[in-house]
C-alpha positions in Angstrom: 0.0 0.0 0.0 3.0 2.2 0.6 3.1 3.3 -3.1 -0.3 4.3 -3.5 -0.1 6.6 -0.5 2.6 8.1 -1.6 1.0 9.2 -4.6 -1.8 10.3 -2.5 0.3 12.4 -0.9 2.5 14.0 -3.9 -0.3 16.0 -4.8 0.1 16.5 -8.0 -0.6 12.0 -9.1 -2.7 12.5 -12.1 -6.0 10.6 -12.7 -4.1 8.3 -15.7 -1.5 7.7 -12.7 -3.8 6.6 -10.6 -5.3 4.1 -12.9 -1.1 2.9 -14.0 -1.6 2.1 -10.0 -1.0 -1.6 -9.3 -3.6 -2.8 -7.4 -2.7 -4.7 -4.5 -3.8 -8.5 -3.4 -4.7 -7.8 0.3 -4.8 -4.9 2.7 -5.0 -4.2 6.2 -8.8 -4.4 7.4 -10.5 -4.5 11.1 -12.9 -7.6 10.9 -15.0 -9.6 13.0 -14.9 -13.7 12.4 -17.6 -15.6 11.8 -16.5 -18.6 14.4 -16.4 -16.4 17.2 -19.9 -14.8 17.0 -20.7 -17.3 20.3 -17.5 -15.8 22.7 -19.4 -13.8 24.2 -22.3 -15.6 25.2 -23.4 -15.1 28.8 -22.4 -11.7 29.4 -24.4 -8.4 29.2 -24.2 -6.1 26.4 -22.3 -3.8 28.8 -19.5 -6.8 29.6 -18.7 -7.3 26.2 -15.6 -6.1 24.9 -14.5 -5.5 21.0 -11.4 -5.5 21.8 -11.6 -9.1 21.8 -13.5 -9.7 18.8 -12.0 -6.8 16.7 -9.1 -8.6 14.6 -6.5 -5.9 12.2 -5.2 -8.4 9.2 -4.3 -8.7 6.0 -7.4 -9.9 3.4 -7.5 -10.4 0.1 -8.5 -7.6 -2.3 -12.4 -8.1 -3.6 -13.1 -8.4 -7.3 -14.2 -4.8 -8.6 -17.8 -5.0 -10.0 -19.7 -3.3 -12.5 -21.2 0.0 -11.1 -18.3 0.1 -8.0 -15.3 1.5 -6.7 -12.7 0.5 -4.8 -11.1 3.5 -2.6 -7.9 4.0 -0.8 -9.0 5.2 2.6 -7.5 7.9 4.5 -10.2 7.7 7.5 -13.1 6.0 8.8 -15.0 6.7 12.3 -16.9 5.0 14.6 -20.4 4.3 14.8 -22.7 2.5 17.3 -23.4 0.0 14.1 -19.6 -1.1 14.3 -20.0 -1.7 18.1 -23.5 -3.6 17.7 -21.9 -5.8 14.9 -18.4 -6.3 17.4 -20.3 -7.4 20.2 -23.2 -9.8 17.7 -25.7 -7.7 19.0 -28.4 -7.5 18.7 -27.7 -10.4 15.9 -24.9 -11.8 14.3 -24.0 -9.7 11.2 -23.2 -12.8 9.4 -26.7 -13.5 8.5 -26.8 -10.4 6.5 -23.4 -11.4 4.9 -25.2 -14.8 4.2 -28.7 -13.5 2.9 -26.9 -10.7 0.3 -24.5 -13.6 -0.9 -27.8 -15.7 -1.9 -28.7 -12.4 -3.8 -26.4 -13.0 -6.9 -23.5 -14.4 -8.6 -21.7 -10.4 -7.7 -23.1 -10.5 -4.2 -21.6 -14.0 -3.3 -18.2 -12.0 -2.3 -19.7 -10.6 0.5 -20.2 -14.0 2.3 -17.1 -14.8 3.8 -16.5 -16.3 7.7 -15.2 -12.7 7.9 -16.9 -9.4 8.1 -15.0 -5.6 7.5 -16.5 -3.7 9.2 -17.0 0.5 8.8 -19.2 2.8 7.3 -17.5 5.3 6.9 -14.5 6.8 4.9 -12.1 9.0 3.2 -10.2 8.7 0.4 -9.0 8.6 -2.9 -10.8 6.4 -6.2 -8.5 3.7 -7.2 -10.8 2.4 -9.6 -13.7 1.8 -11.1 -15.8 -0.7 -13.0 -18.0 -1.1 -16.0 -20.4 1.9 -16.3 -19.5 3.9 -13.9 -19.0 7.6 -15.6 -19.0 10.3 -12.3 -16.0 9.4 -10.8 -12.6 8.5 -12.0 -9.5 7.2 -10.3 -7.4 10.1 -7.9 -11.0 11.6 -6.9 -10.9 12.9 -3.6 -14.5 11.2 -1.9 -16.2 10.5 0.5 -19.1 7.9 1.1 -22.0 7.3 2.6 -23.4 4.2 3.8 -26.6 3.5 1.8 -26.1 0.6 -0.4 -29.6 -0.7 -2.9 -29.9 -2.7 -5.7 -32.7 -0.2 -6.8 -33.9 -3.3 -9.6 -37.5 -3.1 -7.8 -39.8 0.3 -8.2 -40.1 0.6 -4.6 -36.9 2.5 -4.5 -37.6 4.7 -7.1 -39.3 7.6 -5.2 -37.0 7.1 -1.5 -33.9 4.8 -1.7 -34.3 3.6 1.4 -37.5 2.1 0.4 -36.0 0.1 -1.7 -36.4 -3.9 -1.1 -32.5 -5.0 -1.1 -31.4 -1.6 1.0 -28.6 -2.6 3.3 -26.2 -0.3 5.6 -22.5 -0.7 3.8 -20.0 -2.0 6.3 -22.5 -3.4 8.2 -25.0 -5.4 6.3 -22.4 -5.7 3.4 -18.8 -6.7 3.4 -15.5 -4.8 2.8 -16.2 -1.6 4.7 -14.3 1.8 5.8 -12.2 0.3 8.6 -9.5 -0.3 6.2 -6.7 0.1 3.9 -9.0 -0.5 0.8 -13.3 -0.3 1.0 -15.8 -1.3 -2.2 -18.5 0.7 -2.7 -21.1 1.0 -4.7 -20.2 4.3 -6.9 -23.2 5.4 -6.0 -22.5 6.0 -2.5 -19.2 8.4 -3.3 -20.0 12.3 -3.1 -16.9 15.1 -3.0 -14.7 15.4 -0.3 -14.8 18.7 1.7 -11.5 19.9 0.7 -12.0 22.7 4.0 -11.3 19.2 6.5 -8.4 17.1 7.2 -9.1 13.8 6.6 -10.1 12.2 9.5 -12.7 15.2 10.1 -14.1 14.6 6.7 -14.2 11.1 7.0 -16.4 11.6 10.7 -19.9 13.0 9.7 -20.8 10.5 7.1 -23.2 8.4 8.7 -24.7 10.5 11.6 -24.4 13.6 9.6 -26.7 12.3 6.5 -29.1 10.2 9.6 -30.0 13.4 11.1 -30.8 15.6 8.1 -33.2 12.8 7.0 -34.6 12.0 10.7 -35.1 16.1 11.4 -34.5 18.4 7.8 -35.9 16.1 5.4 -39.9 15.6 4.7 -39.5 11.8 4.9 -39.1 12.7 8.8 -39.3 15.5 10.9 -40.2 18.5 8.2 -38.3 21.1 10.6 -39.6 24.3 10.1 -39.0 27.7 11.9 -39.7 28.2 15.4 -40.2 24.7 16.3 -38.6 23.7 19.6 -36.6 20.2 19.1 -36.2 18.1 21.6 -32.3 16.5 21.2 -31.7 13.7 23.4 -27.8 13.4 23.9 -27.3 16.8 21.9 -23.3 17.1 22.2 -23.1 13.4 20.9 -21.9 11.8 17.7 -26.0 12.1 16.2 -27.3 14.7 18.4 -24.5 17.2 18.2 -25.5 17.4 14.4 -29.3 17.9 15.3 -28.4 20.4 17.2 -26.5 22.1 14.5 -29.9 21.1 12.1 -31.9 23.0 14.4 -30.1 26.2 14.7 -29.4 26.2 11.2 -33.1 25.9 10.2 -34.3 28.5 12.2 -35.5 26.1 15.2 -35.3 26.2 18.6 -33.2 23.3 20.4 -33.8 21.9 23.6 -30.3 20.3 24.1 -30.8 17.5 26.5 -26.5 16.3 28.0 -25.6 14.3 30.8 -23.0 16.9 32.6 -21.4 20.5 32.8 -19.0 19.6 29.5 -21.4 18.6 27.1 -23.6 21.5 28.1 -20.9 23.9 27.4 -20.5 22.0 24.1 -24.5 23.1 23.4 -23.6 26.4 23.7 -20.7 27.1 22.3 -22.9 25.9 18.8 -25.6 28.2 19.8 -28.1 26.8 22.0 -29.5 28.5 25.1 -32.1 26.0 26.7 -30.2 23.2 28.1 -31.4 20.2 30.4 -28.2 18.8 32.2 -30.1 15.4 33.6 -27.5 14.7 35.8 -28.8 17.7 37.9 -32.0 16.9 37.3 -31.9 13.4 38.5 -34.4 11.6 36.2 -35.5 8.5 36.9 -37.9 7.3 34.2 -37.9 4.2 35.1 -38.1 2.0 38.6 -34.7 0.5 39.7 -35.7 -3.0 38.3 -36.4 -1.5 34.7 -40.0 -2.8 34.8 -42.2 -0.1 35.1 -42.2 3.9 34.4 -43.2 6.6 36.5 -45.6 9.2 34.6 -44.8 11.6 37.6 -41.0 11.9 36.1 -42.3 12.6 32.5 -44.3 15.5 34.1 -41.1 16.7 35.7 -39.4 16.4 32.4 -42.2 18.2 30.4 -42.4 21.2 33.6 -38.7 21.7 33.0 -39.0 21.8 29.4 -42.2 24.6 29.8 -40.0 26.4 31.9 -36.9 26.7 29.2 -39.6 27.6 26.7 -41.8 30.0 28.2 -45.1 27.3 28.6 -44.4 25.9 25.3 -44.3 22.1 24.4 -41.8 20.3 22.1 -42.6 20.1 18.2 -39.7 17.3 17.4 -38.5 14.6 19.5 -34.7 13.5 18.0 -35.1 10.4 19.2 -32.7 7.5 19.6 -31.5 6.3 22.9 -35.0 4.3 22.2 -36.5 2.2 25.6 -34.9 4.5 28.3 -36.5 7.8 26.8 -39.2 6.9 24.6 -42.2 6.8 27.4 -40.9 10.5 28.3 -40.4 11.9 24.5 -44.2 10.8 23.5 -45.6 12.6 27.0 -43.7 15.7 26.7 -44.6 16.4 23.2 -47.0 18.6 22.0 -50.6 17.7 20.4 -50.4 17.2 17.0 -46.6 16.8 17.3 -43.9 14.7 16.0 -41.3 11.8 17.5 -38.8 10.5 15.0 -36.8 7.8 15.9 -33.7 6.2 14.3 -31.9 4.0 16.9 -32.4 2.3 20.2 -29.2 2.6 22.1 -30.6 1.7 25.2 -32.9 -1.2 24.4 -35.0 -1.9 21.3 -38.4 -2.4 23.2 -40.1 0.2 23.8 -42.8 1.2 26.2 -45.0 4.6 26.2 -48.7 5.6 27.2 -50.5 5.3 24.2 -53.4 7.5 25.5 -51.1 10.4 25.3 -50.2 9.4 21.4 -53.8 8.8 19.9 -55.4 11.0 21.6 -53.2 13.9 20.5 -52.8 13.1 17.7 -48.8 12.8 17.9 -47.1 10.5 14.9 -43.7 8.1 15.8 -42.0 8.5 12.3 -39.2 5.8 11.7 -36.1 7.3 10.3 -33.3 5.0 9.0 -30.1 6.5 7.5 -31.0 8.8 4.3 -31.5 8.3 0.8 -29.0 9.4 -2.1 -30.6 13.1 -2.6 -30.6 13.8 1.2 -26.8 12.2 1.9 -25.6 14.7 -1.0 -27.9 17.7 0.7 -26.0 16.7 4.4 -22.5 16.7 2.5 -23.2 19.6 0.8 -23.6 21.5 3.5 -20.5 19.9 5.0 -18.3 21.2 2.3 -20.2 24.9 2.5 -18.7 24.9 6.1 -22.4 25.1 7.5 -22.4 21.9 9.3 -19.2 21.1 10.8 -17.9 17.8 12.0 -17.8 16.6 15.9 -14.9 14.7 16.1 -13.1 15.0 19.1 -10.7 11.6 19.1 -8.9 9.6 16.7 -7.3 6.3 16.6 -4.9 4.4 14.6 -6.3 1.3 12.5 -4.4 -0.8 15.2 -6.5 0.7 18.0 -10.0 0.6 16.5 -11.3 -2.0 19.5 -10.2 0.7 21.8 -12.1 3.3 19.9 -14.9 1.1 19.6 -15.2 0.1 23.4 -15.1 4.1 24.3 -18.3 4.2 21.9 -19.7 1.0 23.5 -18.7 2.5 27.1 -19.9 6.0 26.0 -16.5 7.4 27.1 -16.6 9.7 24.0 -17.7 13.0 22.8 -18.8 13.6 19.6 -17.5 11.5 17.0 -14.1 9.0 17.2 -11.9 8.9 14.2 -9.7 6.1 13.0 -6.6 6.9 10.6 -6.7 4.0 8.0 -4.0 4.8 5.7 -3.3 8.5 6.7 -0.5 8.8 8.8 -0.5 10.8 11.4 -4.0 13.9 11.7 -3.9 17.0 10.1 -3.3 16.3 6.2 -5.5 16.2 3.2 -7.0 20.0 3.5 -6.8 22.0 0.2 -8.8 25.0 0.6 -7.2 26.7 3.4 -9.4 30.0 3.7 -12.9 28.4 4.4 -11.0 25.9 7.2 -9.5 29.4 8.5 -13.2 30.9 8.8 -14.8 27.7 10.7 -11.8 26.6 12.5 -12.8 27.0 16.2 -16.7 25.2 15.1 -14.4 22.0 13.2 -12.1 21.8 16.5 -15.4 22.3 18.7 -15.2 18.6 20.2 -11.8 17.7 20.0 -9.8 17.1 23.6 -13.3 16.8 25.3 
């Protein structure tokens, strides 16, 4: 691999140099094994450790297909889909690799008694295959995660609606945490030439989640002057609703766990913060078996009190079972809860009473489809959005990166330097970086 980063790095490698590039037959990539998906069976989610099932090897290069690329990355990041998949929760991932290999003569590649995990990246095109015309080798790319087949009609009018849609990296194989990713070409959009590349590489998947799960009509429908409730809003999802809502005119109710992260809120703009720590919530009994209504009161008397008597338009909602009974109470008739994730549990209990008969709506949200990823990078490389990363690790240190996700000992977003080597390189246009430095290094050292 040493040769093609050195070309990435001379700057001046043209596009018919990059193609002269000899490909490689393996590369570096962090993978989980398929005969290990058992060790750790017995212990709770919180036990589990990916350091143990988190393997850095060599593996062989895939075989490019038509309508793909394969990229050199720079950078990948963390995201809770990587810790989910390194701890086989809440299944193994290897039934996805095993379904999409049944797909097709092409897809059988992806089932393997290893998995590569990532879904994100930076980097540089190394090639192409048949048909693709956008993109060319020595493009400087990013990608995002959504991966279709799009051969039914259903995805026609939303990607994501599309019967064979699969998260790259995680229901696919050969993902960002590596030397060398496939994508689907599809997936590639321009770099941000403003960020290093470990920053650019960072907003990928949370950055396009939230534009879909608040901006986009397929979810919230943000408009001005609603007040948004963002659970975890200086974290690696919430710390870009944040930025949604002050962006589009909305008014953020950041919900953090301490002093920090609260500081983090305001330094982006917000004003009405709800440190729970200090609060002491307790929406559920000790046990975890039953809710108290009188806490969601609580909750929804602070929240009046922030807003001058007025209840929440938009729930961001993804820490899922620990929250939800508390987002559907506190939000206002006719109002809307979008949810994407389920951090803390994937069952989820609320009052119903309080949902039909005020007419609120739960609206799924699941990644973004390919005109709403390009919207959330585009305002990425405008400098409007700015990335949260506030860590990175080297390749050889992803499990450690990954347990700080899975122990939420992180802020923001944690990078991971694939083939870059050391932080601080790959930024071209120097002047924008210079206006929006302080909001890029907003997370980093917390």
């Amino acid at each position: 691999m040493q040769h093609i980063l050195e070309a990435i790095q001379a700057e001046t490698t043209s596009a018919e140099d990059y193609a002269a590039l000899p490909l490689p037959e393996s590369y570096r990539a962090v993978t989980v094994h398929k005969d290990e998906v058992d060790m750790f069976e017995g212990q709770e989610s919180k036990e589990k450790d990916p350091r143990k099932s988190l393997h850095v090897e060599e593996v062989p290069l895939p075989e490019l297909g038509p309508g793909e690329a394969l990229v050199a990355v720079m950078a990948s990041a963390i995201n809770y889909n990587t810790v989910w998949t390194s701890i086989f929760e809440p299944v193994s991932t290897f039934g996805f690799l095993e379904r999409y290999g049944r797909l097709s003569e092409l897809t059988k590649r992806h089932d393997l008694p290893y998995h590569v995990v990532g879904s994100d990246l930076s980097g540089v095109v190394l090639a192409t295959g048949a048909g693709v015309t956008k993109w060319r080798p020595g493009d400087r790319v990013v990608a995002h995660c959504l991966s279709v087949e799009l051969e039914s009609p259903d995805g026609h009018n939303d990607t994501m609606l599309d019967n064979e849609q699969r998260i790259w990296g995680f229901e696919t194989n050969f993902g960002g945490l590596a030397e060398v990713a496939l994508v689907k070409a599809n997936q590639l959009m321009p770099k941000a030439e403003h960020l290093t590349w470990e920053e650019a590489a960072s907003p990928g998947l949370v950055n396009c989640t939230a534009y879909r799960q608040l901006v986009s009509k397929n979810g919230g429908d943000m408009k001005q002057g609603d007040n948004v409730l963002v659970w975890g809003a200086s974290g690696g999802l919430g710390g870009f609703a944040t930025q949604y809502a002050l962006n589009g005119g909305a008014i953020p109710v950041c919900v953090v766990s301490n002093d920090e992260k609260a500081a983090i809120c305001r330094s982006m703009g917000a004003e009405l913060i709800i440190n729970r720590s200090e609060e002491d919530y307790h929406f559920w009994n000790d046990e975890g078996t039953e809710q108290d209504p009188r806490e969601w009161k609580r909750f929804g008397a602070k929240i009046r009190e922030l807003t001058g008597g007025e209840d929440i338009d938009i729930v961001f909602e993804h820490p899922g079972r620990e929250t939800f009974g508390a987002s559907v109470y506190v939000t206002r008739k006719g109002g809307t809860i979008t949810t994407c994730a389920s951090t803390t549990g994937f069952m989820h209990e609320y009052d119903n009473r309080y949902l039909w008969m005020n007419l609120k709506r739960i609206i799924s949200s699941h990644f973004a489809n390919y005109r709403e990823s390009w919207e959330a990078n585009r305002l990425i490389a405008k400098g409007r959005i700015h990335p949260t990363l506030s860590r990175t690790y080297r390749l050889d240190e992803t499990g450690q990166a990954a347990l700080d996700v899975h122990k939420n000992l992180h802020q923001g977003k944690v990078g991971v330097l694939c083939l870059s080597p050391e932080e601080g390189l790959g930024v071209r246009d120097h002047e924008l970086r210079a206006q929006h430095l302080d909001a890029i290094n907003r997370f980093r050292g917390v």
